[in-house]
C-alpha positions, 0 to 999 in steps of 0.5 A: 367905626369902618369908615373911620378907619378907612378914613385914616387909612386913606390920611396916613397914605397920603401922608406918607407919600406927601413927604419927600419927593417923588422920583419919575422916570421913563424908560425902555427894557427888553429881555428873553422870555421862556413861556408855556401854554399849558393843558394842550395835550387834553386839546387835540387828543382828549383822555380814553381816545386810544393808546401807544402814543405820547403827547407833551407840550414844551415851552419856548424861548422867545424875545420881549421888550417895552416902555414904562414909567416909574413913580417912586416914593422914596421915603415909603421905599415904594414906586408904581411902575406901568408899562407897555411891552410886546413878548413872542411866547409860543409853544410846541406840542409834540406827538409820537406813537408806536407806529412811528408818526410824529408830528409838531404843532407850534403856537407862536403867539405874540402879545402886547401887554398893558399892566402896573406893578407895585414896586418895594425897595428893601434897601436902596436900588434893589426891589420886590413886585408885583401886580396885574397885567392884561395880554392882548393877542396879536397873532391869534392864528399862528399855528404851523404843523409838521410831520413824518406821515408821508414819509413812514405811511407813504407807501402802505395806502393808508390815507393821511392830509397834508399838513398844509390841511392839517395846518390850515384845520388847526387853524380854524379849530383853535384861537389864542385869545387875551388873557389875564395873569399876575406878575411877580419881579425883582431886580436892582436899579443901579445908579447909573440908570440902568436896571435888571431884573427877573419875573415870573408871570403866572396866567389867571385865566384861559389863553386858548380858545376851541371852536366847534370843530368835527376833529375832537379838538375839545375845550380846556383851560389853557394858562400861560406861565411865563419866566423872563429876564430882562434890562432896562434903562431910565431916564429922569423926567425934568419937570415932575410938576407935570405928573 
């Protein structure tokens, strides 16, 4: 009985997508994108260390932009789109305690990304999607720190590294890594081609990778969550017998 029905699912699919005609567009998009690494703070000063301080990530404004190709079933009121797209995505944590030090420290990562996404048209022009997208990092180190160290604790003896070494310790201690995460979008696709639309990007697994370090960086699970908005334009491709 499974296999019957799995059979007849697969039937009726195919049959569904077999009348009308298919549509195939490429085209290019690009956008802003605001993301955020999440669980940094628990990374470089883990729980129960001390007190007097605060410590808060912040997400960023970046850019993104890439290539898709666009299958669209219009008698389903369906498409398939996948693309190849590039996004800055960084993040800064921020640190001030009641002694008066303060310092920054930015993950500017940047990524090119690999995924699909199933597209439904309620009505005509406007969709609803989703699917899985794989981030491969490109700029796995790229950590910069700033801080006022020597400026509050400079003439008091105390001792504090450069943030030249602080930077270069980071570093060191901390590497982006690839990362999975679902995406869901909508938008309008107007007539003339040119289409808009909004995403969400929630990450499904760890973006942030700690090495074994003497600074008590320690290891968490670090998501990136992303929302863009971005516009695109398409172009029809004259021999569909290709695809």
């Amino acid at each position: 009985m499974k296999k019957f029905i799995l059979l007849l699912l697969l039937v009726s699919t195919k049959a569904v997508f077999a009348q009308g005609d298919r549509e195939i567009t490429y085209g290019i998009f690009a956008g802003g994108i605001h993301s955020t690494l999440s669980n940094l703070p628990d990374v470089i000063v883990p729980k129960g260390i001390y007190e007097g301080y605060t410590l808060a990530e912040k997400g960023k404004f970046g850019g993104t932009g890439g290539f898709f190709i666009n299958w669209k079933y219009p008698y389903a009121k369906v498409s398939i789109q996948t693309e190849v797209s590039y996004s800055g995505q960084s993040t800064d944590l921020n640190y001030e305690d009641t002694e008066g030090l303060k310092y920054k420290m930015t993950f500017g990562y940047s990524y090119i990304n690999v995924g699909a996404q199933f597209k439904y048209y309620p009505v005509e022009g406007f969709y609803i999607g989703a699917g899985p997208y794989v981030s491969f990092n490109i700029a796995s180190d790229n950590i910069k720190y700033t801080s006022n160290s020597q400026e509050v604790f400079g003439g008091s003896g105390a001792y504090f590294e450069p943030d030249a070494n602080v930077q270069k310790v980071l570093k060191e201690s901390l590497t982006g890594k690839n990362y999975f995460s679902g995406m869901l979008s909508l938008g309008y696709e107007f007539s003339s081609n040119l289409s808009v639309g909004a995403r969400y990007t929630l990450g499904l697994t760890d973006a942030l990778a700690t090495e074994e370090n003497g600074h008590r960086y320690s290891e968490n699970k670090n998501k990136v969550n992303s929302i863009s908005l971005i516009i695109g334009y398409s172009f029809d491709f004259d021999d569909l017998g290709n695809f």
